[in-house]
Steps between C-alpha positions, in 0.01 A plus 500: 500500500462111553114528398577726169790182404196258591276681311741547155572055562122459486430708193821350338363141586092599368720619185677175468196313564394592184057526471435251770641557861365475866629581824436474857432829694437502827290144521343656167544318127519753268564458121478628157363323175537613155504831693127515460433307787591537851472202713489533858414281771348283276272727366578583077418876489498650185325876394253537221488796295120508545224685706430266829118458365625314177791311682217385743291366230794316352567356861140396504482359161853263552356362741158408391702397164766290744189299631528606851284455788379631850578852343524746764487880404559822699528815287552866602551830355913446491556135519313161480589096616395229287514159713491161329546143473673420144575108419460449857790824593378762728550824290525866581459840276584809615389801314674849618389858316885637452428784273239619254603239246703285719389185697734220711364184492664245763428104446546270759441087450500220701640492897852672425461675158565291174686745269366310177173491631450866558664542140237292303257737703673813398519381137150449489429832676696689244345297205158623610577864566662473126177347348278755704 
């Protein structure tokens, strides 16, 4: 009973919270943004309503475009990792196959995560899979 009350206070205080909110859950940060994004341990997540092959070539092309260096690349079949060095930020794409035309993307940047960092990336991402 006391974790169905706990439950029904945390959904009443994401409601309140309005479109930005974050919590701690167990050591974990976990938050919402414009309920698009889903930021979570300082990684901005966010899913793309795109096959994982042109989500990867929007990855690839962001970061070429954002002037990056020692680009690192590991694709496979489901996912891929982009590493990078962006204005002088370590910077990390994942790429995850969700569904036939589904694909997460997860942006890390700098030591800890910088959430406006990661957003400039996934603004560029999206621009790029829109111009594709």
């Amino acid at each position: 009973m006391t974790n169905k009350i706990l439950f029904l206070f945390f959904l009443i205080l994401l409601l309140l919270a309005g479109c930005n909110a974050a919590i701690n859950m167990n050591g974990k940060i976990v938050g919402v943004n414009s309920g698009r994004f889903l930021y979570q341990d300082g990684n901005l997540i966010s899913d793309y309503k795109a096959d994982i092959d042109l989500v990867w070539k929007a990855c690839e092309k962001s970061v070429t475009e954002l002037k990056a260096t020692d680009i690192q690349k590991e694709r496979k079949i489901s996912s891929g990792i982009i590493k990078a060095v962006i204005q002088e930020e370590k910077v990390t794409i994942k790429v995850e196959y969700l569904d036939r035309e589904l694909t997460s993307v997860s942006v890390f940047v700098g030591m800890v995560g910088n959430n406006m960092a990661s957003h400039l990336i996934h603004d560029k991402i999206i621009g790029n899979l829109v111009n594709h």
